[in-house]
C-alpha positions in Angstrom: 47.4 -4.7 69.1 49.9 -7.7 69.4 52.9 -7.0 67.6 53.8 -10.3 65.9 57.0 -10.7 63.7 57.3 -11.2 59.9 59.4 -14.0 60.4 57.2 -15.7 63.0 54.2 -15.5 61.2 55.7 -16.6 57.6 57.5 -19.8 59.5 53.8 -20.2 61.1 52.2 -20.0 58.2 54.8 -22.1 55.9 54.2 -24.9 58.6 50.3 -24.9 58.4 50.1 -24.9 55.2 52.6 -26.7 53.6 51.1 -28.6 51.5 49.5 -25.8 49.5 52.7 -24.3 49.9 54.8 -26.8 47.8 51.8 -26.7 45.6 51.8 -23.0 45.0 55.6 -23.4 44.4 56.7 -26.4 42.9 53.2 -27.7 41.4 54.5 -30.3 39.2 56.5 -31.4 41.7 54.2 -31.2 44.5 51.4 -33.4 42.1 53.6 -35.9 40.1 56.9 -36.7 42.7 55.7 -35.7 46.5 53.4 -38.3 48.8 51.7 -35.8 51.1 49.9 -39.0 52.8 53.4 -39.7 54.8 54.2 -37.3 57.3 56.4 -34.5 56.6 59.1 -33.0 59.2 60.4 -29.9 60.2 64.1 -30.1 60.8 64.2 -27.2 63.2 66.9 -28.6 65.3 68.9 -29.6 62.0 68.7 -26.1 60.7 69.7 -24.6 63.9 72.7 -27.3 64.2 74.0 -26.0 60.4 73.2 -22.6 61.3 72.8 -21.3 64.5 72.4 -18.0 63.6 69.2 -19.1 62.4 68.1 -19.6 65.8 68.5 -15.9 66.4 66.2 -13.0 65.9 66.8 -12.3 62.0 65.5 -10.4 59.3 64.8 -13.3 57.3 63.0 -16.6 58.6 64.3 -20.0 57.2 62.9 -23.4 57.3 63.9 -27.0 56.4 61.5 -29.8 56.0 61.8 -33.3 55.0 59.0 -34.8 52.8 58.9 -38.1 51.0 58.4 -39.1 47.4 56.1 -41.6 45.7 59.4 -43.8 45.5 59.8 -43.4 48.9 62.9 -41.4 49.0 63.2 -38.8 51.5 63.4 -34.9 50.1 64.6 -32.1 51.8 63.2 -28.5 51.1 65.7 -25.8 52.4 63.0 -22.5 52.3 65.3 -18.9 53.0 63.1 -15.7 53.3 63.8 -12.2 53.3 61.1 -10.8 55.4 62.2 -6.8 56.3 62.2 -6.0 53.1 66.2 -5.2 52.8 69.2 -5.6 50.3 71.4 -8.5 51.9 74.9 -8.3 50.0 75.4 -11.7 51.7 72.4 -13.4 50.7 73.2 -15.4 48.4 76.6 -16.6 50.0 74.3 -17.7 53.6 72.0 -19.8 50.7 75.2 -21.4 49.5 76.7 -22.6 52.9 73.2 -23.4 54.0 73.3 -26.0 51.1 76.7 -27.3 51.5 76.1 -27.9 55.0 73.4 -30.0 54.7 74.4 -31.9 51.6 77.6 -32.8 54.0 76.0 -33.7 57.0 73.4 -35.2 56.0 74.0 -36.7 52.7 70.5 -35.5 51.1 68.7 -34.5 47.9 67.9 -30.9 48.7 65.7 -28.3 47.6 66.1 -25.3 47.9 63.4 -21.6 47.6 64.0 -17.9 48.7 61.5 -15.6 48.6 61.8 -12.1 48.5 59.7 -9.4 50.2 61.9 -6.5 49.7 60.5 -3.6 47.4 64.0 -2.9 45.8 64.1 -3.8 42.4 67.7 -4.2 41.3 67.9 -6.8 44.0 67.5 -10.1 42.9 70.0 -12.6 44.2 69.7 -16.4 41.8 73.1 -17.5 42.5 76.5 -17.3 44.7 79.8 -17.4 42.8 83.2 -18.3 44.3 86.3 -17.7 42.5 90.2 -17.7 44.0 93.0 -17.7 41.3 92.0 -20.9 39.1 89.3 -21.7 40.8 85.5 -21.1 40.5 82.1 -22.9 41.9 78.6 -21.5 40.8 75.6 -22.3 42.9 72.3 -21.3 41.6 69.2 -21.3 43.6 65.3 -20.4 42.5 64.4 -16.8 43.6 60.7 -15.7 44.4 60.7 -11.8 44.0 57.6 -11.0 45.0 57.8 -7.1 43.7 58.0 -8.6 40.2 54.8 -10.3 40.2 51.3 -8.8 39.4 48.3 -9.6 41.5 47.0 -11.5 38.8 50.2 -13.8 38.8 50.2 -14.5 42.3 46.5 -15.4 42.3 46.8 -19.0 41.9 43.5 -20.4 41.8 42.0 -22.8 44.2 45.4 -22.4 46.5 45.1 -20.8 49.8 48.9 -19.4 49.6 47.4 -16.9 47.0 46.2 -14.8 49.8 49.4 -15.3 52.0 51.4 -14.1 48.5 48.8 -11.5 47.7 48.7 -9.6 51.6 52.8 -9.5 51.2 52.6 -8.1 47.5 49.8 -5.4 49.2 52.4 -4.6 52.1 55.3 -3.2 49.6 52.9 -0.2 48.4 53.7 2.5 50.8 50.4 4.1 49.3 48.8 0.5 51.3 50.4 1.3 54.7 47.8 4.1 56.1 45.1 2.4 58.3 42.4 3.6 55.5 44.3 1.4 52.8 44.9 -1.1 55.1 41.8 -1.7 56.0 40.3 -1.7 52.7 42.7 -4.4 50.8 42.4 -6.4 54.3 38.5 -6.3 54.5 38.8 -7.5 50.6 41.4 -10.4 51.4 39.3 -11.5 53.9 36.1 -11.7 51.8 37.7 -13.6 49.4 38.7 -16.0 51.7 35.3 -16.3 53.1 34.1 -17.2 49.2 36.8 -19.7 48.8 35.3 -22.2 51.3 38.6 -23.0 53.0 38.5 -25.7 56.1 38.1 -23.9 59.2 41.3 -24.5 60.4 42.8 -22.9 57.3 40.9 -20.1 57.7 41.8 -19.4 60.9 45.7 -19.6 59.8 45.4 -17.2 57.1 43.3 -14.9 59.0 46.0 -14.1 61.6 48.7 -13.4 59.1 46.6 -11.2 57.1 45.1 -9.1 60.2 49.0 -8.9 61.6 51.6 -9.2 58.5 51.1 -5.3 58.3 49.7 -3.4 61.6 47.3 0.0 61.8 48.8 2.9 63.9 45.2 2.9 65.3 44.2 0.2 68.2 40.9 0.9 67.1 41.2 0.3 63.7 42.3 -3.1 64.5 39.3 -3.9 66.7 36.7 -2.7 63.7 38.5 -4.9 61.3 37.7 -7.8 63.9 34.0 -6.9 63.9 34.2 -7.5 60.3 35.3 -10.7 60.3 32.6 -11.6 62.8 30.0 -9.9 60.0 31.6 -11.4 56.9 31.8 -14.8 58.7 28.3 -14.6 60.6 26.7 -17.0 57.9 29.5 -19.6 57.8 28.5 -22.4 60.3 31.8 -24.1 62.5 34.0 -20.7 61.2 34.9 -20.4 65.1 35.8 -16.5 64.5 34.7 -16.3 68.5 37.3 -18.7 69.2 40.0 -16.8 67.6 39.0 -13.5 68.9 39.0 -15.0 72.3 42.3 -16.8 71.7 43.9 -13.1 70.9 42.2 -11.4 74.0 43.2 -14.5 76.2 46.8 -14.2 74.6 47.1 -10.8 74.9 46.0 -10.5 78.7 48.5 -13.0 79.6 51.5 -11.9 78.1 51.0 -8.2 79.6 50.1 -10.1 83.0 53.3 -11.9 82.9 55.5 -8.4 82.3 54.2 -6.8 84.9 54.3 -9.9 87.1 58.3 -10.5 86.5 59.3 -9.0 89.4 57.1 -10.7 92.0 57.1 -14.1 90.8 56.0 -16.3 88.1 52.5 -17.5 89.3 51.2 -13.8 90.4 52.4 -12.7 86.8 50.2 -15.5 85.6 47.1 -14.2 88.1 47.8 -10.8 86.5 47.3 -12.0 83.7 44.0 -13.3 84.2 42.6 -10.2 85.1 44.0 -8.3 82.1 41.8 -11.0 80.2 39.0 -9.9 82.2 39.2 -6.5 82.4 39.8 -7.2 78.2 37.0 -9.1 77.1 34.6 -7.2 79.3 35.3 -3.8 77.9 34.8 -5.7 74.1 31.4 -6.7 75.7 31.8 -10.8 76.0 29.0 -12.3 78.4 30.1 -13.9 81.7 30.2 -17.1 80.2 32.2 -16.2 77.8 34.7 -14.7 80.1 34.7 -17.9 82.7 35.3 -19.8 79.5 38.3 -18.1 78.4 40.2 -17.7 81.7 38.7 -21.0 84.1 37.6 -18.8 87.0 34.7 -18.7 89.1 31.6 -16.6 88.4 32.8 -15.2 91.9 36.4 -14.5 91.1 35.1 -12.5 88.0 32.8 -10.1 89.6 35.1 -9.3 92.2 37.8 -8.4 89.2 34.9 -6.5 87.6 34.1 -4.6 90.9 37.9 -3.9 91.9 38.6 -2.4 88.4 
């Protein structure tokens, strides 16, 4: 199974759905102050240019987007999360500079979130203190720890970010971890999003971080959970599960193409690749079509891939 990062997949799914995002966080806010009908921004390069560490891989994924207001006034929303589930003694310090950075450079109203994943309980940073002889500066920050909330809190109805929330609250029980418990809490997240009528697109964003925010031990496991969506969905006209499956197999055929192609040169790592999505999607059972679809070659090419094997 792909093995896609926490911090990848919450700064994908903070970007896809913003929106719901702010509204799930800040709903007065989101309703009464932000205009969602301008474009929003995400100030990767400004983040980086602050922080460069936050270019790096890192146990915690930040983000900084710029929205407007019903005034018209730009707002900046600085979003830190600790995604390996870890006490950071310097948390709270890295929110701090984050802040000051920005507010020098670029002279902005700022807001500022950090969610926690982590299951310890006596950590919960709010706010960074600096003190030197006589003097002392106090920033204090909103903290999301998701360990203190019930399901029932985190289901915020009508919001898609509920089941983002809820599949990280289900990761921090050990007791969820086993593929049998996995697969049972996934199967249910999934059926409620089926109920909740969500665009297609929305669906398809939330489906990917539940199926790989926590992984089975078991390849196989994996692959029966995606015949369930393709069961749960089967009623739902323009869900486009097909497309997403063959996205992952295309994906996934490529990138092991490409490994084993480093050595000999881009373009036959890319041909390798090709027939890993072959070989792939014909062992799952996808028709011909299906397969010339996915990878643009010839009914010709295929079969001879299919013969070689």
């Amino acid at each position: 199974m792909t093995n896609i990062s926490k911090d990848t997949l919450w700064k994908g799914i903070i970007e896809d759905l913003f929106e719901d995002f702010c509204a799930y966080f800040f709903p007065e806010w989101a309703a009464e102050v932000a205009d969602f009908s301008k474009p929003m921004e995400f100030l990767d390069k400004e983040l980086e240019a602050i922080a460069p560490e936050a270019s790096s891989p890192k146990r915690y994924a930040d983000k900084l987007v710029k929205v407007f207001t019903k005034t018209g006034d730009e707002q900046w929303i600085l979003i830190h999360i600790e995604v390996q589930g870890y006490q950071d003694e310097h948390f709270a310090q890295r929110m701090f500079t984050y802040f000051y950075r920005i507010l020098d450079r670029h002279q902005q109203k700022i807001m500022a979130l950090a969610i926690l994943t982590d299951n310890n309980p006596d950590f919960h940073p709010q706010k960074y203190t600096y003190k030197y002889e006589n003097t002392t500066h106090t920033y204090a920050f909103p903290s999301f720890k998701i360990l203190q909330k019930t399901e029932e809190m985190l289901d915020v109805s009508g919001n898609p970010f509920s089941l983002i929330m809820l599949t990280a609250k289900k990761a921090l029980s050990q007791a969820n971890l086993t593929d049998k418990a996995q697969f049972i809490w996934k199967r249910s997240l999934i059926e409620a999003l089926k109920e909740a009528n969500y665009s297609r697109e929305k669906i398809h964003t939330i489906l990917d971080f539940i199926r790989f925010y926590v992984r089975f031990d078991k390849e196989e496991n994996h692959q029966t959970l995606n015949k369930n969506i393709q069961t749960i969905f089967k009623q739902r006209q323009n869900m486009g599960i097909q497309e997403a499956i063959l996205q992952e197999v295309r994906e996934q055929g490529l990138e092991q193409g490409l490994s084993q192609g480093i050595e000999q040169g881009l373009s036959q790592g890319i041909s390798q690749g090709s027939e890993q999505v072959v070989l792939r999607m014909h062992k799952k059972g996808f028709s011909l079509e299906d397969i010339m679809e996915a990878t643009d070659l010839s009914q010709g090419r295929i079969e001879a891939i299919l013969a070689n094997k």
